[in-house]
PyMOL commands that place a pseudoatom at each C-alpha (Angstrom):
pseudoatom trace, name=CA, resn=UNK, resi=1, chain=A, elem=C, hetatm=0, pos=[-82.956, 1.544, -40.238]
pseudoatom trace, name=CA, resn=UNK, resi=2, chain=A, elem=C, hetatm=0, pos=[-82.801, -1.710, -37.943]
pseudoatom trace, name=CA, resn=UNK, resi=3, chain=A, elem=C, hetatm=0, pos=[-80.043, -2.860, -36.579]
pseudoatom trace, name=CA, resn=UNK, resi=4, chain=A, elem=C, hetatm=0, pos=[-76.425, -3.565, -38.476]
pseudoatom trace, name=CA, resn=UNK, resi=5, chain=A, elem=C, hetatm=0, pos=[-74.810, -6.625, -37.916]
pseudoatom trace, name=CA, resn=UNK, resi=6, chain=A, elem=C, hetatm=0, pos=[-72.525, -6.473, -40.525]
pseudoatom trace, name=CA, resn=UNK, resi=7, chain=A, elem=C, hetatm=0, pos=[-68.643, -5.588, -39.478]
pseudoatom trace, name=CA, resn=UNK, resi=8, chain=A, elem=C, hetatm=0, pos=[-65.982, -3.740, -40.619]
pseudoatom trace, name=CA, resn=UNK, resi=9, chain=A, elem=C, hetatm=0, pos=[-65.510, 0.398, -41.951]
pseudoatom trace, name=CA, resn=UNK, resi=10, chain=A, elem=C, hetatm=0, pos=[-67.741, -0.255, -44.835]
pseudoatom trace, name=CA, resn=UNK, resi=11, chain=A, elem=C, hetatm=0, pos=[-70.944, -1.666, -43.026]
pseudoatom trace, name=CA, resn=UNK, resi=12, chain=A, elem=C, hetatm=0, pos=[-72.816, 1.523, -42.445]
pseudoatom trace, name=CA, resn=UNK, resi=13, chain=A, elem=C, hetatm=0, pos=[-72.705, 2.225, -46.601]
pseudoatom trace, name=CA, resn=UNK, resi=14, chain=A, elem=C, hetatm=0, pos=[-74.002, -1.628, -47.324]
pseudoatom trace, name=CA, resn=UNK, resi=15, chain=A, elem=C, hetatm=0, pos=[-76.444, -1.375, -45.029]
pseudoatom trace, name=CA, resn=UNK, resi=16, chain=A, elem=C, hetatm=0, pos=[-77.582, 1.848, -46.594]
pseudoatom trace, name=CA, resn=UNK, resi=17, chain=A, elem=C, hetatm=0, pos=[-77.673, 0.351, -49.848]
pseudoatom trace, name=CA, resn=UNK, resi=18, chain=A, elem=C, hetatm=0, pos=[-79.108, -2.988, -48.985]
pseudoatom trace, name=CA, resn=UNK, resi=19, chain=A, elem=C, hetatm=0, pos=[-82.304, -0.984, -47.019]
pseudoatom trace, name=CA, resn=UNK, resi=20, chain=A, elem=C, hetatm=0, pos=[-82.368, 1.744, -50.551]
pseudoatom trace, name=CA, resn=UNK, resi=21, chain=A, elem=C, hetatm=0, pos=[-82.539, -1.653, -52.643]
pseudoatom trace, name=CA, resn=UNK, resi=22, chain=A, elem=C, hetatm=0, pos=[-85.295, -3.285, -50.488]
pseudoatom trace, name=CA, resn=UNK, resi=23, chain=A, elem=C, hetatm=0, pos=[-87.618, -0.296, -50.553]
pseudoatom trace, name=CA, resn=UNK, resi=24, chain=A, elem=C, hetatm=0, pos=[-86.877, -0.122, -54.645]
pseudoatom trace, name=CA, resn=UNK, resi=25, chain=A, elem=C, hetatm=0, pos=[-88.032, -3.867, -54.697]
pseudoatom trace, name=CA, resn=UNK, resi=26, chain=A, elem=C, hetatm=0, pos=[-91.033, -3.278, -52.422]
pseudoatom trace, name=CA, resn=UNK, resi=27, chain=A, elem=C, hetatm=0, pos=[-92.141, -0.445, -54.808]
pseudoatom trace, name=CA, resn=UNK, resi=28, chain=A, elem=C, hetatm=0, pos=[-91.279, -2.095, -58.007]
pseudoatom trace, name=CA, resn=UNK, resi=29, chain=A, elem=C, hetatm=0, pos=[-93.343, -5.254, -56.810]
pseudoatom trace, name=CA, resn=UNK, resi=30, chain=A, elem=C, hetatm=0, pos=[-96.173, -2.998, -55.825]
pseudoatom trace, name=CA, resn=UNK, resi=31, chain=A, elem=C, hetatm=0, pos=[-95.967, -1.278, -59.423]
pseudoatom trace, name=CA, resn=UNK, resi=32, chain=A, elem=C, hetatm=0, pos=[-96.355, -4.758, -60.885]
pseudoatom trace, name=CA, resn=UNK, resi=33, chain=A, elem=C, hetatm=0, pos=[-99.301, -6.333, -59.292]
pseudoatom trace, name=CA, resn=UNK, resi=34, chain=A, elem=C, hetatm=0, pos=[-101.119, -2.888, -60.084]
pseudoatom trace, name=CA, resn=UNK, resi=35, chain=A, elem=C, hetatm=0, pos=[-100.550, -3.645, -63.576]
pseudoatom trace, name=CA, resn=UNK, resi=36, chain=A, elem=C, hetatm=0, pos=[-101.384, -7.357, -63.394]
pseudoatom trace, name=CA, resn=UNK, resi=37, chain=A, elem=C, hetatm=0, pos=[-104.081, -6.308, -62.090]
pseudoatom trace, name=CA, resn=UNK, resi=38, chain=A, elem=C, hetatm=0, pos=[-105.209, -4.083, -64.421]
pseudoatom trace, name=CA, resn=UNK, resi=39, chain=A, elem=C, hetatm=0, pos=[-104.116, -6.792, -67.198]
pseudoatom trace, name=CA, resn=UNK, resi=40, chain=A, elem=C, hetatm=0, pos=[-106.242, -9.862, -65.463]
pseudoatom trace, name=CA, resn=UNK, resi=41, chain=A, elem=C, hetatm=0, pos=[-109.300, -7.475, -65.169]
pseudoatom trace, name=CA, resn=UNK, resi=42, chain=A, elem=C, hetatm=0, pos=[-109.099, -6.390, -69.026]
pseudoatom trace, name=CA, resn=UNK, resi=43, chain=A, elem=C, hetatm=0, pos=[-108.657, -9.742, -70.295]
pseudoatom trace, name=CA, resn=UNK, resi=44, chain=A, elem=C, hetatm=0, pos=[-111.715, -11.215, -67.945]
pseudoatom trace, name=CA, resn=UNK, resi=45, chain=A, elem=C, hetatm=0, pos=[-113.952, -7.684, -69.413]
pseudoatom trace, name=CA, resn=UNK, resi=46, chain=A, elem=C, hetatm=0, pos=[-112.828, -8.984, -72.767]
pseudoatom trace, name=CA, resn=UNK, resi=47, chain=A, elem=C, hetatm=0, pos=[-113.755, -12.654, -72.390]
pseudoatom trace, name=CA, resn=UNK, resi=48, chain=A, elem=C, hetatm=0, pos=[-117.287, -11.858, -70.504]
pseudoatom trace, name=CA, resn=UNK, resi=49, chain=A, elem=C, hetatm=0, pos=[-118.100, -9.732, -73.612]
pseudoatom trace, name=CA, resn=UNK, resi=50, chain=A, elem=C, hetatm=0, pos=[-117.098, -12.349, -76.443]
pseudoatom trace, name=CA, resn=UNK, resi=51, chain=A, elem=C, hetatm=0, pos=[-118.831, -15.147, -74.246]
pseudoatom trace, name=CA, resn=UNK, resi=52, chain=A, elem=C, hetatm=0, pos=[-122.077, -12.917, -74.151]
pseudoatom trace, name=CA, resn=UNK, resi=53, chain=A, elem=C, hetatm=0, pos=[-122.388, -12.456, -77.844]
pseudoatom trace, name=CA, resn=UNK, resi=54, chain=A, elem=C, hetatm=0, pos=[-123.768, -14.890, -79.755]
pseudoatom trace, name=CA, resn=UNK, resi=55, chain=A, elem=C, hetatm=0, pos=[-121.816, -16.724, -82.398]
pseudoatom trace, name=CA, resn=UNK, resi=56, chain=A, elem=C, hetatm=0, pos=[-123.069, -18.096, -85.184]
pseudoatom trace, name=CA, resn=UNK, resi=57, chain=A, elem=C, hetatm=0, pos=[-122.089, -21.314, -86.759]
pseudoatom trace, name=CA, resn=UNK, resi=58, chain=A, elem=C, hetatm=0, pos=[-120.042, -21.393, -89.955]
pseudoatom trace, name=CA, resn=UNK, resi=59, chain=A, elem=C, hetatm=0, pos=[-121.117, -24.998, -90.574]
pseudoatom trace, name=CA, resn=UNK, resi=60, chain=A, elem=C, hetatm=0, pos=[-124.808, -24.562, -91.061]
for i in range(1, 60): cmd.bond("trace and resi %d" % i, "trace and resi %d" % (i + 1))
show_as sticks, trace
zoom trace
């Protein structure tokens, strides 16, 4: 861990948790753009194969 610049007895256990929570966030955040990810690249798959079929008119 970096440096501590917080005082008094309890720094040392906030600065343990404050480093614990900013690796959880960094790994949460890394979790979700893997699965928006996935998510944008499904929904463009889907749209390129709808937009390549061809649709017929109802109104003919």
């Amino acid at each position: 861990m970096g440096q501590n610049y917080l005082w008094d007895e309890d720094s040392p256990q906030i600065n343990a948790f404050l480093a614990a929570t900013g690796w959880n966030l960094k790994l949460m955040m890394k979790k979700l753009k893997k699965e928006l990810l996935w998510l944008y690249y499904l929904w463009q798959k889907i749209l390129s194969n709808s937009l390549s079929k061809k649709f017929i008119p109802l109104y003919l």
